[in-house]
C-alpha positions in Angstrom: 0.0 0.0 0.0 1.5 3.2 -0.8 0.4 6.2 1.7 1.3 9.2 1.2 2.7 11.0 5.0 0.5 13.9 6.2 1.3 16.9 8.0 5.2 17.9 9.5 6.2 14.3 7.7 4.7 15.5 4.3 6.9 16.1 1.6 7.2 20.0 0.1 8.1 20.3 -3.6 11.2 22.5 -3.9 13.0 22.8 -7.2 15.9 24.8 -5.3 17.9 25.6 -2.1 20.4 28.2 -0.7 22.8 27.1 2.0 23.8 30.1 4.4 26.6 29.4 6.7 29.0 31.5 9.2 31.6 29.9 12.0 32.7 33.3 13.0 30.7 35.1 16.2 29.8 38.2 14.0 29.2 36.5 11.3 26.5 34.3 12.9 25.0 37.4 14.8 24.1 38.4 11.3 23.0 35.3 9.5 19.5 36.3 9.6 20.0 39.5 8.7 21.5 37.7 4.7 18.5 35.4 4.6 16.4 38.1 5.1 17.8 40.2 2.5 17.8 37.1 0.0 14.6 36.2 0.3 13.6 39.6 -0.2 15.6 40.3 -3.7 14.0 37.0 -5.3 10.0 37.3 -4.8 9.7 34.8 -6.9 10.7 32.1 -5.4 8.4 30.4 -2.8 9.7 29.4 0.3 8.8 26.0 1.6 11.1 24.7 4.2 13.8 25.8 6.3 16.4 23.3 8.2 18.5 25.7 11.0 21.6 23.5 11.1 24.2 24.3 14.5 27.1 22.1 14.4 30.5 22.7 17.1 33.4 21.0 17.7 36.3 22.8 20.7 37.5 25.2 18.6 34.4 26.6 15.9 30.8 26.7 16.2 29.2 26.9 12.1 25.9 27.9 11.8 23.9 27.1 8.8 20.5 28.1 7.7 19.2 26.0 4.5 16.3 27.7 2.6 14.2 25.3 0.3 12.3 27.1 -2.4 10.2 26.0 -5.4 11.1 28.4 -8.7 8.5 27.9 -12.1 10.7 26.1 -14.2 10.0 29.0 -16.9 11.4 31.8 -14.6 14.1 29.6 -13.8 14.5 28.4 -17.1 14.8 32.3 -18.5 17.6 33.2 -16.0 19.9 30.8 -18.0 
């Protein structure tokens, strides 16, 4: 039987992603602050997920912020 999963398990359609990272401290502070900015010079592109990603070992700390977006293949396809 093939089910298809419902609600947080549900798949989105994305055709795209953007990976933001930063290990320095200032750099982090202001991760948001390039997302933000992104998302707001392509209107086109619907957002459909986001994965926050914090990984650390002694020395660094990255952050990464992974924005999932679904494009029309003709606007994408017109960009080149």
């Amino acid at each position: 039987m093939n089910q298809q999963p419902i609600g947080e398990l549900a798949t989105k359609a994305f055709n795209g992603a953007k990976v933001f990272s930063a290990t320095m401290a200032q750099d982090r502070e202001f991760l948001g602050d390039k997302v933000t900015a992104w998302i707001q010079s392509h209107p086109r592109r619907q957002i459909v997920d986001t994965i926050v990603t914090l990984s650390s070992d002694s020395a660094f700390h990255c952050l990464a912020i992974t924005v999932f977006y679904w494009e029309k293949p003709e606007e994408a396809a017109a960009r080149g």
